[in-house]
TORKOLKE-324740 format. One line per 10 residues: number of its first residue (from 1); their letters; for each residue x, y, z of N, C-alpha, C. Coordinates in steps of 0.05 Angstrom, whole numbers, padded with zeros to 5 digits. Each point is the difference from the previous one (the first is absolute). Example, Ala and Ser with C-alpha at 12.3 -4.5 7.8 and 13.67 -1.06 7.14 Angstrom:
BEGIN
1 = AS = 00264:-00114:00156:-00018:00024:00000:00018:00024:00000  -00007:00021:-00014:00016:00024:00001:-00015:00022:00014 $
//
This chain:
BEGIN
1 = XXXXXXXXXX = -01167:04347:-00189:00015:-00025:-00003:-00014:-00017:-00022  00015:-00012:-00016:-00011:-00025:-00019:-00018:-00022:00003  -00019:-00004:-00006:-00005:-00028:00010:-00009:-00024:-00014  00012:-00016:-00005:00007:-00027:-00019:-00025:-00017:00017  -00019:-00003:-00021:-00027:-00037:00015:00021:-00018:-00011  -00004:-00025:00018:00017:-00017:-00005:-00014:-00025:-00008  00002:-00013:-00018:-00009:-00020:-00012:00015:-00024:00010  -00022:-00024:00030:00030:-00015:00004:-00028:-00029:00004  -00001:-00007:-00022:-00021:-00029:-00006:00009:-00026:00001  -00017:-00027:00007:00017:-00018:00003:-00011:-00007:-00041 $
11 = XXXXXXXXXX = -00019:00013:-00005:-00009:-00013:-00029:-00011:00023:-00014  -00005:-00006:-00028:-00011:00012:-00023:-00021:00017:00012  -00022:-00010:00008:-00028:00013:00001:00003:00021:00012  00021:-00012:00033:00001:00030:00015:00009:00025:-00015  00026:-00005:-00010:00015:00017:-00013:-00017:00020:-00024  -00019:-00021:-00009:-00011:00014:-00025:-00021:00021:00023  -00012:-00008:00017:-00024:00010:00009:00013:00036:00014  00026:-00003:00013:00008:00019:00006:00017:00013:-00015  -00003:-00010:-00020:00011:00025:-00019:-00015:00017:-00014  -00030:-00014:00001:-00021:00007:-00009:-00012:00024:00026 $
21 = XXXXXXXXXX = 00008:00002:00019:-00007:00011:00030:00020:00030:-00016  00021:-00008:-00003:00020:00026:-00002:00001:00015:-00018  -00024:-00005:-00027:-00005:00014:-00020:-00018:00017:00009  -00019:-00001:00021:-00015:00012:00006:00017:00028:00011  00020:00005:00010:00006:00013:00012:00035:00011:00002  00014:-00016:-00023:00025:00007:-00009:-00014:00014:-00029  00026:00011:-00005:00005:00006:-00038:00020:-00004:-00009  -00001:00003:-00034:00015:-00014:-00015:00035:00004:00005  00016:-00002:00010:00021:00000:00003:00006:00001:00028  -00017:-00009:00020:00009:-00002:00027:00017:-00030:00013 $
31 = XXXXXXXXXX = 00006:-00004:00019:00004:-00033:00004:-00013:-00015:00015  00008:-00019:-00011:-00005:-00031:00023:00021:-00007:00002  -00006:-00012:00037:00025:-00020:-00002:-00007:-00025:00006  00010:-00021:-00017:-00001:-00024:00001:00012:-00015:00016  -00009:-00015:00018:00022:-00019:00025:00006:-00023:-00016  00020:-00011:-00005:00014:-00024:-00016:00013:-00013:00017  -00020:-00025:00022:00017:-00009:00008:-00003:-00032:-00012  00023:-00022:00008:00011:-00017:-00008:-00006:-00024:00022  -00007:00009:00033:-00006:-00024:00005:00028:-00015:00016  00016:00015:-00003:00035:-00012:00006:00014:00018:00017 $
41 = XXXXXXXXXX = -00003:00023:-00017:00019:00033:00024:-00035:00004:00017  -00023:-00009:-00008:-00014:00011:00010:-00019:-00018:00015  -00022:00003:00017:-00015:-00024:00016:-00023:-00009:-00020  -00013:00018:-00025:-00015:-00008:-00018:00012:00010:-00027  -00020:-00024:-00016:00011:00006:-00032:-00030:00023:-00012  00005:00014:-00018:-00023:00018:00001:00003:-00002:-00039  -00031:00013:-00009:-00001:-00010:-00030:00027:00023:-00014  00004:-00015:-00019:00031:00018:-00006:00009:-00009:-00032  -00026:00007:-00006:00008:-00003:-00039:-00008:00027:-00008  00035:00003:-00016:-00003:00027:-00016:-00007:-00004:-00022 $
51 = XXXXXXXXXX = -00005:-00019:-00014:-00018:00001:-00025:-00035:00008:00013  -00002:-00017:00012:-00030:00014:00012:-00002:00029:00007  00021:00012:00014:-00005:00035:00013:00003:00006:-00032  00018:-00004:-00018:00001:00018:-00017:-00024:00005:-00019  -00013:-00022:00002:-00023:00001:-00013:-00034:00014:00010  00003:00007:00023:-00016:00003:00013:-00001:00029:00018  00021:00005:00007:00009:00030:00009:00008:00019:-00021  -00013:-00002:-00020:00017:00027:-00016:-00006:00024:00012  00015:00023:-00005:-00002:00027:00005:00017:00019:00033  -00003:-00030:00013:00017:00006:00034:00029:-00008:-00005 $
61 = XXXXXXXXXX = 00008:00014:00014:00038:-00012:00001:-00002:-00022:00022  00021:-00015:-00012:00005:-00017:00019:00023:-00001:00016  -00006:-00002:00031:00028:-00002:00010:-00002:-00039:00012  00019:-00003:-00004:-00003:-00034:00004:00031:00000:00022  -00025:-00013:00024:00016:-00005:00026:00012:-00028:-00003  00025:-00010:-00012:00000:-00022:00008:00024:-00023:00019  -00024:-00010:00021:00002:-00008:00026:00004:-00027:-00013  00026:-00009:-00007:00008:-00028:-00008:00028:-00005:-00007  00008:-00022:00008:00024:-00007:-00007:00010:00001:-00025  00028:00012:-00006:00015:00000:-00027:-00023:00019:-00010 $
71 = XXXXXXXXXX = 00002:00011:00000:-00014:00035:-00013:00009:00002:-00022  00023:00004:-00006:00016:-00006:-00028:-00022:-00017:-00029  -00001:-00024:00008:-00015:-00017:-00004:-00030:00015:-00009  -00011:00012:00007:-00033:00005:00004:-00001:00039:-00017  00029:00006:00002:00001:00032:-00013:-00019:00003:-00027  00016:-00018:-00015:-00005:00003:-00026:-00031:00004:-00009  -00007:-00028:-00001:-00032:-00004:-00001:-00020:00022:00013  00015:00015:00022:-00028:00016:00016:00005:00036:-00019  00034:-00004:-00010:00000:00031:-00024:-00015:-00005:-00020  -00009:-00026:-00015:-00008:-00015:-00023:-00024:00010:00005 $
81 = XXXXXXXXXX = -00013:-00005:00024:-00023:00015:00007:-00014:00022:-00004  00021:00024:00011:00000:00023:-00001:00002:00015:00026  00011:-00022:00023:00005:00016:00012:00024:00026:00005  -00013:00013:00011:00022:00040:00000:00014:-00008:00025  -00001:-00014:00022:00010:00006:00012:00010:-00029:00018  00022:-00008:00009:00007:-00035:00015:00006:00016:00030  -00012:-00026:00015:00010:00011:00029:00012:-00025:00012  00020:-00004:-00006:00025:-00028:00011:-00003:00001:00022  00014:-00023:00020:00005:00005:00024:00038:-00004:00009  00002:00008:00013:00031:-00006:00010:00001:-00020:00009 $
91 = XXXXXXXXXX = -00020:-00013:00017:00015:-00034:00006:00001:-00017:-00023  -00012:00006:-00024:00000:-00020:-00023:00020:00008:-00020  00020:00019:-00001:00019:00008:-00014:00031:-00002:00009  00016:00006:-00019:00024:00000:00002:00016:00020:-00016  00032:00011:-00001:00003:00012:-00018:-00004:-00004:-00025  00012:-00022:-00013:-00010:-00018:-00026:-00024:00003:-00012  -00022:-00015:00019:-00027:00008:-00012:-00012:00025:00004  00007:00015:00006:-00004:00030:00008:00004:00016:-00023  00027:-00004:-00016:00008:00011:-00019:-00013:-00018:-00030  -00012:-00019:00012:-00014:-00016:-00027:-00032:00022:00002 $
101 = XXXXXXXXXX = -00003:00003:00022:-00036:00013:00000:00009:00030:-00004  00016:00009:00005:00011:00029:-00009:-00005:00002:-00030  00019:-00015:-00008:00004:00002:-00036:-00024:-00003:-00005  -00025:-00016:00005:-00023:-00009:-00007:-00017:00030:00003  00008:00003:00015:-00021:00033:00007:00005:00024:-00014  00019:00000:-00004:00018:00028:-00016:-00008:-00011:-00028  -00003:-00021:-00007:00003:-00007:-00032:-00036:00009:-00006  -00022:-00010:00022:-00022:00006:-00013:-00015:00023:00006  00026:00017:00033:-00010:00030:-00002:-00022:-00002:00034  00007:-00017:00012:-00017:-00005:00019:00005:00011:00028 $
111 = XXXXXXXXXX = 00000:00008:00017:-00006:00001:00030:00017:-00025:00017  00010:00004:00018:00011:-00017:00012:-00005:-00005:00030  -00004:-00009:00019:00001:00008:00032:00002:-00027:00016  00019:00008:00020:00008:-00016:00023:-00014:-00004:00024  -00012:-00025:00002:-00018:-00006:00029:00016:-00020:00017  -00010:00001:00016:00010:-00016:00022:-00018:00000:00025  00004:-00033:00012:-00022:-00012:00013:-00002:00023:00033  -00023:-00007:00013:00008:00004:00028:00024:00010:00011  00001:-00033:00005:00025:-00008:00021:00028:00002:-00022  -00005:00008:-00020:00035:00004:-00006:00019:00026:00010 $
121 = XXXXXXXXXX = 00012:00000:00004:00015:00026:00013:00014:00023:-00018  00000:00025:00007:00007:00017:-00026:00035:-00001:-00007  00015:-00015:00015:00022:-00009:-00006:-00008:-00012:-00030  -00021:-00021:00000:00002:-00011:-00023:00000:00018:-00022  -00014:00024:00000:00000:00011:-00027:00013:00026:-00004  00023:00002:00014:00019:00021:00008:00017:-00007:-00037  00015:-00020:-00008:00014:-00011:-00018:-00019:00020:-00025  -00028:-00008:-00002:-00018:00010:-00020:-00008:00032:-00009  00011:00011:00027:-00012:00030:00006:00006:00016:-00029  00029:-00003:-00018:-00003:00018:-00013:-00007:-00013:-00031 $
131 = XXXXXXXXXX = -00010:-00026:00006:-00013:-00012:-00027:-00032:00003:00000  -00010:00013:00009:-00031:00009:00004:-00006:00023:00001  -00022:00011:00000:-00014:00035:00001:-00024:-00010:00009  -00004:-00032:00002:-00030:-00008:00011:-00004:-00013:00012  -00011:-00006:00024:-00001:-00014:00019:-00028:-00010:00018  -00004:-00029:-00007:-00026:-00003:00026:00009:-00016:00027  -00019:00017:00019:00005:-00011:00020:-00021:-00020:-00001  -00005:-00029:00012:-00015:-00014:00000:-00013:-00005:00036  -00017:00003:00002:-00004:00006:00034:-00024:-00026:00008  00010:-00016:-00021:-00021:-00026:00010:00017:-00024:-00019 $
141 = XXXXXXXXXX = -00001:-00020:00014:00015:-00025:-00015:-00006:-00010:-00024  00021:-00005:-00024:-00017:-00008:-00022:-00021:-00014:-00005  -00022:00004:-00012:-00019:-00019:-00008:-00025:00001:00007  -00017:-00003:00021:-00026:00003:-00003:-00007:00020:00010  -00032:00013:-00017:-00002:00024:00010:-00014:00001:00031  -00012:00027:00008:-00004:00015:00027:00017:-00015:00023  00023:00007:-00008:00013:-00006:00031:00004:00028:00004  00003:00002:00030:00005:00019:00025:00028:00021:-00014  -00009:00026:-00002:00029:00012:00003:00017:00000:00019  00028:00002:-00010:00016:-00014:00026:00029:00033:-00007 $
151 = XXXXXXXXXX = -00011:00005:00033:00019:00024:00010:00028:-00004:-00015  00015:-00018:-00003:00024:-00002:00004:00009:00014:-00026  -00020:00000:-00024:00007:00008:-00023:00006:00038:00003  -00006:00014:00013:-00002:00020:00006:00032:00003:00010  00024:-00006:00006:00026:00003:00006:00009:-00002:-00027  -00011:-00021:-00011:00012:-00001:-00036:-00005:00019:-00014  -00025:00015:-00001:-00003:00016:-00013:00006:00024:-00001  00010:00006:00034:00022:00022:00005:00024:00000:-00006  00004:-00036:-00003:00034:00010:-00003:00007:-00003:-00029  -00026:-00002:-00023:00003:00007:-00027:-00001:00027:-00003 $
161 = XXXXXXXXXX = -00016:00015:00015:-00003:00027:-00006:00026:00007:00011  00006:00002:00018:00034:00015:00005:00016:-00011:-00021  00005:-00021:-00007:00029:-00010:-00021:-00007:00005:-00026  -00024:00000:-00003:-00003:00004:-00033:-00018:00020:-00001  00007:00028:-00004:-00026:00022:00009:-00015:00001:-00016  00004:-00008:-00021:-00017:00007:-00034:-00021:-00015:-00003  00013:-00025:00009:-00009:-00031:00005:-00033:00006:-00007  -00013:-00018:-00022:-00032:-00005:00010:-00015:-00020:00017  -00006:00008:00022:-00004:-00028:00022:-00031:-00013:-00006  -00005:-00017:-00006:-00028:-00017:-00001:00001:-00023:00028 $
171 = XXXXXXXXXX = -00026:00006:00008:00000:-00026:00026:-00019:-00005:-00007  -00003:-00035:00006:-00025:-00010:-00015:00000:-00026:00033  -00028:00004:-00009:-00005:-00026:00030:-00021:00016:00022  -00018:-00008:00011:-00018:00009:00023:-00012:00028:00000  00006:00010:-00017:-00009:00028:-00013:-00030:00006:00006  -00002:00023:00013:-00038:00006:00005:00009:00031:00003  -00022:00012:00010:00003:00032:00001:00019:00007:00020  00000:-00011:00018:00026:00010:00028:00022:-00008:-00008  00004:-00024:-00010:00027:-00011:-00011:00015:00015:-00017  -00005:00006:-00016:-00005:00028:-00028:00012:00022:00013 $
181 = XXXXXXXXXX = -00019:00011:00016:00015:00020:00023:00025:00000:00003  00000:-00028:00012:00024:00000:00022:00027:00003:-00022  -00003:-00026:-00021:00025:-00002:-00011:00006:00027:-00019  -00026:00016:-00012:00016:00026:-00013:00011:00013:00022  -00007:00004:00028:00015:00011:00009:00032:00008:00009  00000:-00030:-00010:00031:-00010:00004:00016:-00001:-00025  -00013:00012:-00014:00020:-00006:-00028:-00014:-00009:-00027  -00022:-00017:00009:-00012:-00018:-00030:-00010:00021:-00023  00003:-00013:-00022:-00018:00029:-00020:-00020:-00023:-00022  -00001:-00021:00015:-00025:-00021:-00018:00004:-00016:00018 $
191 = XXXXXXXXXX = -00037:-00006:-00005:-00004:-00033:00011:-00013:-00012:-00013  00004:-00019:00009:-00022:-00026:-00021:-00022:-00013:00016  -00022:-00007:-00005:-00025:-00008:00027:-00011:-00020:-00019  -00013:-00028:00005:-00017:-00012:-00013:-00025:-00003:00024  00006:-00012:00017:-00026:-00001:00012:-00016:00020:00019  00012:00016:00007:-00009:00031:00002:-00019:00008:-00021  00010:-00005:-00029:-00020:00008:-00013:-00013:-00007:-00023  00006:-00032:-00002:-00011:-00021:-00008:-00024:-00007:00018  00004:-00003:00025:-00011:-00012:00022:-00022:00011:00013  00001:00025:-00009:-00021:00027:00000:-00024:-00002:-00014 $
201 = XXXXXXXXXX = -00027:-00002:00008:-00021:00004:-00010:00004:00018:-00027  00000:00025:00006:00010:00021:-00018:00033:00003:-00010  00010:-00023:-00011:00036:00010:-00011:00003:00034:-00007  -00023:00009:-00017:00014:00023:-00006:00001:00026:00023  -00017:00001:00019:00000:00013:00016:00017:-00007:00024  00014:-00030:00004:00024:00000:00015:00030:00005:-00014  -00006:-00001:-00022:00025:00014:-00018:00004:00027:00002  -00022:00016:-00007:00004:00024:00008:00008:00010:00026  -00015:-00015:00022:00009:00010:00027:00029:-00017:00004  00011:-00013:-00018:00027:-00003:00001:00021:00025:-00012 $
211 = XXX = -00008:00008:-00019:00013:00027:-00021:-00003:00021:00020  -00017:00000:00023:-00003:00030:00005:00018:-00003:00033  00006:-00027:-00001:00026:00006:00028:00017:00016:-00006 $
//
């Protein structure tokens, strides 16, 4: 399985210091994912200038999660960046702006993928199923990091794997070595972990014992 460190800071220093953690133990064309939240769809605002990542992360792809209202709004600036890859959410979209972040992605060649909170229900993203090939499940509420994985994401992530078989499933949230387990077993083929292995004396040796679930 994949495994994405997740970069989710309230400021500069952290951000810089753990990206400086992930050189030790990524290479040049692997990713990060960045948490971009806003503070509004989410319970905290977290540091979230893409002039700063672009300057400072060369060589990693970026996948930029972003957990904020009007997504539309925030697309542009985070491709300007360089990020490869956007991870929208469904409660912050519509058809309209959907097809505005579409055109945006196809024009600079990028990655696309559909998240959705917890507690949203897969009704919600039934409408989306055949406008995606990517998908995260999110198994902890937007915004601050080490919260608790929460079971319930595990029904979602089965019922992406049945409707969309091709589908690439990412679950990001409460992630440790059993968690990992559990959700490839059900379907996932990436996860994303920050404090698992940020939070780790040794990051690169909980990374690896993440790769080898």
């Amino acid at each position: 399985m994949e495994v994405i460190p997740v970069i989710n800071c309230l400021d500069l220093e952290c951000a810089v210091e753990k990206i400086r953690l992930a050189k030790e133990f990524l290479k040049d064309g692997d990713w990060l994912h960045l948490d971009i939240a806003d503070g509004k769809f989410t319970f905290n605002k977290t540091w979230n200038d893409p002039a700063g990542w672009q300057n400072m992360a060369k060589g990693f792809n970026l996948e930029a999660h972003l957990m904020v209202e009007e997504p539309e709004k925030h697309t542009e600036e985070w491709l300007h960046a360089g990020a490869k890859r956007l991870i929208i959410h469904v409660e912050t979209i519509n058809e309209k702006t959907l097809r505005q972040i579409l055109a945006l992605a196809r024009k600079h060649g990028v990655e696309l993928m559909l998240s959705s909170n917890p507690e949203t229900p897969v009704d919600k993203l039934k409408p989306y199923l055949d406008e995606f090939k990517e998908f995260q499940v999110l198994a902890v509420y937007p915004g601050p990091p080490a919260q608790k994985f929460l079971p319930i994401a595990l029904y979602k992530i089965e019922f992406l794997r049945r409707s969309v078989p091709d589908a690439k499933i990412e679950v990001d949230g409460g992630i440790d070595f059993d968690t990992a387990k559990t959700v490839k077993n059900v379907g996932a083929d990436k996860i994303v972990s920050g404090t698992y292995i940020f939070g780790n004396a040794d990051p690169k040796s909980a990374y690896e014992e993440l790769i080898s679930v």
